[in-house]
C-alpha positions, 0 to 999 in steps of 0.5 A: 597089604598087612594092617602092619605092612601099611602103617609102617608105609605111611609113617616112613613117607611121612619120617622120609618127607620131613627128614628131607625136606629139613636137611634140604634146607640147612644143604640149600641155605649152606650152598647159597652162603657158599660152604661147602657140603660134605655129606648129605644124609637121611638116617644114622649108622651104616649107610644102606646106599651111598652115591657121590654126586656134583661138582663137590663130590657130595656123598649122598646117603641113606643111613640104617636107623631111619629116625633123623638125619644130617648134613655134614659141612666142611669144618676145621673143628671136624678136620683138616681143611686144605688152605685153598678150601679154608673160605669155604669153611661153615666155622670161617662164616660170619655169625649171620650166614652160620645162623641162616644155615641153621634155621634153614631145617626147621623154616623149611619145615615150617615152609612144607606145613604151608605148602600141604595145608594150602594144597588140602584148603585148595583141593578142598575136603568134605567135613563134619559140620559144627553140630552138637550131640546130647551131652552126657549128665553132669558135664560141663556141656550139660550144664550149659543146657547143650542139647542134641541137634544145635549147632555151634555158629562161633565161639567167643565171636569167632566163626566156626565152619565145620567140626574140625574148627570148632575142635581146635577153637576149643582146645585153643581157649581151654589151654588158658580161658576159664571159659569160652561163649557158644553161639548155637543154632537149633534146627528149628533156627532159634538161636542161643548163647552157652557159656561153656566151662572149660576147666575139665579138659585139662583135669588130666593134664590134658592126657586123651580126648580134652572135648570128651571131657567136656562133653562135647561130642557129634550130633547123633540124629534120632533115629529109631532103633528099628532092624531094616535088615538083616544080612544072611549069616550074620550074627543077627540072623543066627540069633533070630533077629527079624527086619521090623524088630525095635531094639529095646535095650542092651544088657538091661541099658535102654536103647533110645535111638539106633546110634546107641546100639551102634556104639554099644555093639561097635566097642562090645566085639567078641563080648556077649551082650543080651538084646531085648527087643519088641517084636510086635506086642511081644518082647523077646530077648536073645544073646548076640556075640558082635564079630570083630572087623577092622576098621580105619586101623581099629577094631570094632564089633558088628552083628550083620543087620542094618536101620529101617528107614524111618521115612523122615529126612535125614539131617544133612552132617557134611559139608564141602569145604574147599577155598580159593588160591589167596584165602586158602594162603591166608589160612594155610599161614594162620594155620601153621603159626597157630598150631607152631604157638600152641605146641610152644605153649604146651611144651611150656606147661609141660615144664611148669607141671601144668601139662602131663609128660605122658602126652609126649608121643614116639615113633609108635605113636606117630606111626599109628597116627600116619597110618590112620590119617592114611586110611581115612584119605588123603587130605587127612594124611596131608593134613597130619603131615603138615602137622608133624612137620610142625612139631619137628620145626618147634622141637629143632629150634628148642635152645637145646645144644645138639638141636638146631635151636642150641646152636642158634642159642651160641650164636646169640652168645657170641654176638653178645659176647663178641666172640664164640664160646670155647671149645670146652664149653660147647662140648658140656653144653653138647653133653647136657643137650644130649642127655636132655634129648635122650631123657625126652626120648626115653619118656616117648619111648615108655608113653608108647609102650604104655598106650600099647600095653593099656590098649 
């Protein structure tokens, strides 16, 4: 299958799952409070299949444009409704029963989130464990006096386990700590505190990697930059490289230690880079052009040779994490609720400027994601499904008219009100509701097309 073949895949599993499962919800919640259902449908427009099924004749349908979906209820406003039916009417429901139906799509969303994390902490996953690389000079981990191997115990007293908890610690306290204390481990078992800064992660609005900017990044072991082996054919091979060959620098850049040629060849595909090296007593030099590869969806740079052994044991990185039935719940909820609170905090910042709206992610986006998280396996994908599913119930019950949220919000009103609004204001509310999702649309839209023209 085509690199473009299988992103495509993953990501109409993950829109076609998430679409479903929200309009279940509202179709569900609407059956058990008695209203009758119209039309169920996964997609806009044209329907490409279309079947009439139950005692209701409910028309089930796939809609042309995949990007959403509906659930059509009997209702006065859209129609006429035949006397006998009228009890069955979404508008001739109380207040309460009208709410329930509307929230039912985006806590079903929230409800798969829980399910997928709890059956991924369940089966259980290898991860990175929480060890720290050499920072680069002057960054805020630099100034704390991070060093390359020590690894992180908790944060602001909080436990950390792998690479993935530590990450999502991080970008939790940097949306609104100035800073946060590391507990740290080195491998010789000596323990220190660093008070890390964290006001460089959202100096670009927190557009791209916020750890990056911090200089926090994953522990690269000391390993010599010695040729162990050079494959036949390679692009080592024909520039004469030889097993036992130390590399001495890169296009005049030293070369300490074998995961620094790895990423300088790794992000040099296609580009010509000139390798000084000691062969022996001698130093030589020869002109390498790495070959591009794919992989995990991305396009990176190898030269047809491999490390020496050093003879020294390697560092253990991963471990496999995996919980029990009741612990794996507990963390599945907390999971859910915190990622749910922070993508309302972000939302918020976006408003008030504090947070660029060129974080704001489309269908492109989210397709290259889906197909990434694929290829990486699938806890990961499960993982970045739940995720979505996340951000879909937070956007829906945004107090937007035409979202499930602005409908809830008129709900509210005319409890308060003890009355509904009239028709003509819900349908100014239903215009600006409308132009807001589109404008929200349109800035995804262009982010996407920004990020694919500037790579």
């Amino acid at each position: 299958m085509s690199n473009f073949a299988f992103y495509t895949v993953a990501f109409l599993v993950v829109l076609g799952v998430l679409i479903v499962v929200h309009e279940l919800g509202h179709y569900t919640v609407a059956r058990l409070c008695g209203v009758k259902v119209l039309r169920f449908s996964v997609g806009f427009g044209r329907a490409v299949w279309q079947r009439r099924l139950g005692v209701d004749k409910t028309e089930w349908a796939i809609g042309i444009f995949p990007l959403g979906g509906y659930v059509k209820m009997l209702d006065e406003r859209e129609g006429k409704v035949a006397p006998g039916e009228l009890h069955r009417a979404f508008n001739r429901q109380p207040v309460g029963k009208r709410s329930a139906i509307v929230a039912a799509g985006p806590l079903a969303n929230f409800a798969l989130a829980i399910v997928l994390y709890w059956g991924v902490f369940m089966a259980g996953s290898n991860e990175l464990l929480p060890i720290l690389g050499k920072p680069p000079s002057q960054s805020p981990a630099a100034a704390a006096g991070i060093t390359n191997g020590e690894a992180v115990r908790t944060v602001d007293g909080t436990p950390v386990a792998t690479w993935t908890d530590l990450r999502w610690l991080l970008l939790q306290k940097a949306v609104d700590q100035e800073s946060a204390t590391l507990e740290l481990i080195d491998e010789a078992g000596h323990i220190t505190i660093r008070r890390l800064a964290l006001a460089a992660a959202a100096e670009q609005g927190w557009e791209g990697d916020a750890l990056d900017r911090l200089g926090i990044g994953f522990y690269r072991p000391p390993i010599p930059p010695v040729v162990g082996k050079v494959f036949e054919g390679g692009v080592g091979e024909k520039a004469g490289l030889e097993p036992g060959d130390r590399i001495v620098a890169i296009d005049g850049l030293e070369i300490a230690t074998w995961p620094d040629l790895v990423v300088k060849v790794r992000e040099s595909a296609g580009k010509t880079l000139l390798f000084s090296f000691l062969r022996g007593e001698r130093m030589l030099a020869a002109s390498l052009v790495p070959v591009a590869a794919e992989e995990r969806g991305r396009t990176v740079g190898r030269i047809g040779v491999a490390v020496a052994d050093s003879g020294e044991p390697r560092r253990e990185v991963r471990t496999f994490v995996r919980y029990g039935f009741f612990e794996a719940g507990r963390k599945a909820f907390q999971e859910t609720w915190d990622k749910s609170a922070f993508s309302l905090v972000m939302l918020g910042k976006m408003l008030t400027g504090e947070v660029s709206w060129r974080n704001l992610s489309g269908p492109v986006t989210i397709a290259d994601y889906a197909g990434q998280s694929a290829r990486l396996g699938t806890d990961y994908y499960l993982k970045f499904m739940a995720l979505v599913s996340i951000s879909l119930g937070v956007l829906n019950l945004l107090p937007i008219p035409v979202l499930d949220g602005g409908h809830l919000m008129y709900h509210m009103i005319e409890v308060v009100r003890r009355g509904p609004l009239s028709e003509r204001a819900m349908e100014i509310g239903q215009q600006i509701g409308l132009s807001l999702l589109l404008a929200l649309m349109a800035f995804a839209f262009f982010n996407d097309i920004n990020r694919l023209l500037s790579g």
